[in-house]
Every structure is written in C-alpha cells, then in structure tokens.
N, C-alpha and C positions, 0 to 999 in steps of 0.2 A: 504494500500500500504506500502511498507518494505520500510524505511529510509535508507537513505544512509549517512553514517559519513564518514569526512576525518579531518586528522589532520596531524600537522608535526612533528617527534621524533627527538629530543634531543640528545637525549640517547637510544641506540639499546643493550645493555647487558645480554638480558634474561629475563630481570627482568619486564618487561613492552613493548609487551607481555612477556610472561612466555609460553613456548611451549616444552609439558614434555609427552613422553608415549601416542601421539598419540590426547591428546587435546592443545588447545590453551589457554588459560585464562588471561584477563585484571582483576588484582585487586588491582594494584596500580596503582596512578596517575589517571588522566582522569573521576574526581568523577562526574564531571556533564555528562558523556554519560554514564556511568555506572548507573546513576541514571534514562536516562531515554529511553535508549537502550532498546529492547526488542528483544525475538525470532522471525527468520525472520528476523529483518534488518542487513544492510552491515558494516564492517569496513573496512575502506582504511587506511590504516598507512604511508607515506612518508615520506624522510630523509630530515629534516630541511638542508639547506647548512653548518651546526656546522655539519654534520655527511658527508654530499655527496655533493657537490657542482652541481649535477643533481638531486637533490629532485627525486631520484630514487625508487621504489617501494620496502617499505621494507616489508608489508604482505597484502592479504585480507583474513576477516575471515565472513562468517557467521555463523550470531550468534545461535546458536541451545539449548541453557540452559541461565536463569539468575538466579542468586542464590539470593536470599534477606535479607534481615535481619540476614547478617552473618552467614547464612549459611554455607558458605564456609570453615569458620574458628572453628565448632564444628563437632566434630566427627573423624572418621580417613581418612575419602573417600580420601581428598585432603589433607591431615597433613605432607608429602612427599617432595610436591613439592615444588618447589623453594621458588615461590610468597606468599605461606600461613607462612606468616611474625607475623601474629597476631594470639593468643589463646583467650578463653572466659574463665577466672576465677575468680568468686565470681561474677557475676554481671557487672563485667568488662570487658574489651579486654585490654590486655598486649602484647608488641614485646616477640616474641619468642626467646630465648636463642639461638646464634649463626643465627641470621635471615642474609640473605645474601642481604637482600637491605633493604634503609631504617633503619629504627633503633632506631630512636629516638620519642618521646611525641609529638614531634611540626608534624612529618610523618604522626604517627598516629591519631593525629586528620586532618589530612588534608586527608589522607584515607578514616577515617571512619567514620569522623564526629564527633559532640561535645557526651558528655555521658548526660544522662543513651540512650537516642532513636537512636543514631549511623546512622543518616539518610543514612549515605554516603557505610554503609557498602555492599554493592552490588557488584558482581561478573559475570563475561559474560565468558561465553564459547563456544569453536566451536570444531569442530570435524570437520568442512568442511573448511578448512582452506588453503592457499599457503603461506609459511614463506621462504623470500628470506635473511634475514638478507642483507648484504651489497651490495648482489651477482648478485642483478639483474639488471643491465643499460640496461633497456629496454627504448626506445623514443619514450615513450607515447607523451611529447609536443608536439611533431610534427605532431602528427595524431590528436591530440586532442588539441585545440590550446584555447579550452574555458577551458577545466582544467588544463592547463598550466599557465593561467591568473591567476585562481583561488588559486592555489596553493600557487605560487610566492606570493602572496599579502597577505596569510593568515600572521595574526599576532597574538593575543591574541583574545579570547570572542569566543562565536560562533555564527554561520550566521546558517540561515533556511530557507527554501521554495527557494531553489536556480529557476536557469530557467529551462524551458524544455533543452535547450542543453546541459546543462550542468549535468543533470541529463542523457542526450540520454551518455555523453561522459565517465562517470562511468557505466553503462550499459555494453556499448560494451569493456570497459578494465576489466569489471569484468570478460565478456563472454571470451575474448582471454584468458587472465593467466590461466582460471581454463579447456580450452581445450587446451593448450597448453603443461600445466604440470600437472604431477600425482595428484591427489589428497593430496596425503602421503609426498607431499615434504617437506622436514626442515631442515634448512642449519642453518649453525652457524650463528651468531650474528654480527655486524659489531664491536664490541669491545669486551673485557673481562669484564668481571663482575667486580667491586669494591662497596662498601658500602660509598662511600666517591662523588657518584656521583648521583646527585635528575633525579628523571624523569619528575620532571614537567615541558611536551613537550611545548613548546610554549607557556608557561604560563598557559598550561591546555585549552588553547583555542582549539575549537571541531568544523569542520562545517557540517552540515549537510544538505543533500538532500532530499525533501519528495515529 
C-alpha cells in the first residue's frame, strides 16, 4: 500500500520542492522521507502559519523516481536545475559554485549525510504532481476536520500508521486537487528565493500515513 507523507513548509522559495521543466524534485531538507519514501507513495506539503496562517495546500506530488546514492548529483541529466546544489569530486560531494540555496558544510551534511557512505543523499521525483505555491486557499479543514486536527498539531518528529480516517481524509483531497486541476499546473512560489533562508520545514519533522 503507497504511504502517504504530510509535512508543514517553512519556507516555499523553489528551492524545496524545486519544480523545473515539467518535474518536481525534493532534494533538500526533509532527509528522513527522502530516505524512506518510495515510488508510488504521496507527498502532501502544507504552509506552516510562518508562510499562510490557513496551512493552505502548497503541493501534492506522487512520487514516480527515487534517485539513490547520489544519483542525482553525477552526470548532467539534472546539473541545471535549481536544487542540484551539490557535485561529486574526488570521492566527495562539494556545494556547487553559485548554488542558489543552501550553501554551506553544516547544509550539506544535513542533506546528504556524514562522508564517505552519504546515507542521506536521496532524491524523489514526480512528474505527476499539483504545485500551488501560495495560490491555493482551498478549505480543506472544513471538509476534513480529522486533517485539520492533524495538521494544526504537527510539530517536529514524524508520526506513522495514522487512523483509517485520516488516511480516508488525504485520499479524497488527493482525489479532488488532481481532478480539479491540470495535471501541468505550477505556479510560483509563495516567496522569492534567497540563500540566507534554511528549509528545515518544521524541524524536518514528516508525518506519515500507511
């Protein structure tokens, strides 16, 4: 059965997700769902009240690629995009020259994990994705009044094996957003990008539904 993650964002700048040419990709912040995410399950992203003060819906992605072991960041498939912050050279991973989030030794180990085995270095991707950035005050609480609980209360760490309704209540908000809107939609970001601001959403805290 496909998991369902939800978490609350901090920070909505591009940078986390990163949504470029038509995919979506998480590859910074959020190393404990990146590690243990897989294809086929959901991400829910919501705006901590530091972004929306209605913990508004800022993306869902499922997830259709996990890249592992750094994948991501050798080769040129993904060397473009925003998020590919880190290179591999000599045996190591390095910030890239002019990386536009992040930036610093202390980032990247909290990215990619300690050296030489870089446990954390994992990458998720969707092509099947709804990116609202700020844009969407949709009142989901209201209809859904058990992930409305759920939501509001998340703080740090993550939670697992939620109940059945609350699992029924991401269900049916996965089902409306993705027949409501295009496929293809992607709207800007609810702030500008700066290097001066962390993404770790809620302490990196992830909850999940299974």
């Amino acid at each position: 059965m496909s998991k369902y993650y939800f978490y609350k964002l901090t920070v909505d700048d591009g940078g986390a997700p990163c949504v470029e040419n038509g995919l979506l990709s998480l590859a910074i912040c959020k190393p404990y769902m990146r590690q243990t995410a897989t294809t086929g399950d959901v991400i829910f992203g919501f705006a901590a009240k530091r972004l929306h003060q209605d913990n508004r819906l800022i993306y869902i992605a499922k997830i259709t690629d996990c890249l592992r072991d750094g994948q991501y960041y050798k080769g040129n498939r993904f060397a473009t995009r925003s998020d590919c912050i880190y290179r591999w050279d000599n045996g190591v991973y390095r910030v890239r020259q002019g990386a536009r989030f992040h930036g610093s030794q202390t980032h990247l180990l909290h990215d990619l994990g300690i050296p030489p085995h870089y446990h954390r270095a994992n990458v998720l991707i969707s092509d099947r994705f709804r990116y609202f950035g700020g844009s969407l005050p949709e009142n989901y609480k209201q209809e859904f009044p058990r992930l409305r609980q759920a939501i509001e209360s998340l703080r740090q760490g993550h939670r697992i094996h939620h109940s059945p309704e609350l699992r029924r209540n991401l269900e049916l908000l996965l089902r409306r957003i993705f027949r409501k809107y295009p496929r293809d939609i992607h709207r800007a970001p609810s702030e500008p990008s700066t290097r001066t601001k962390s993404h770790r959403c809620e302490g990196c805290g992830v909850a999940c539904s299974m």
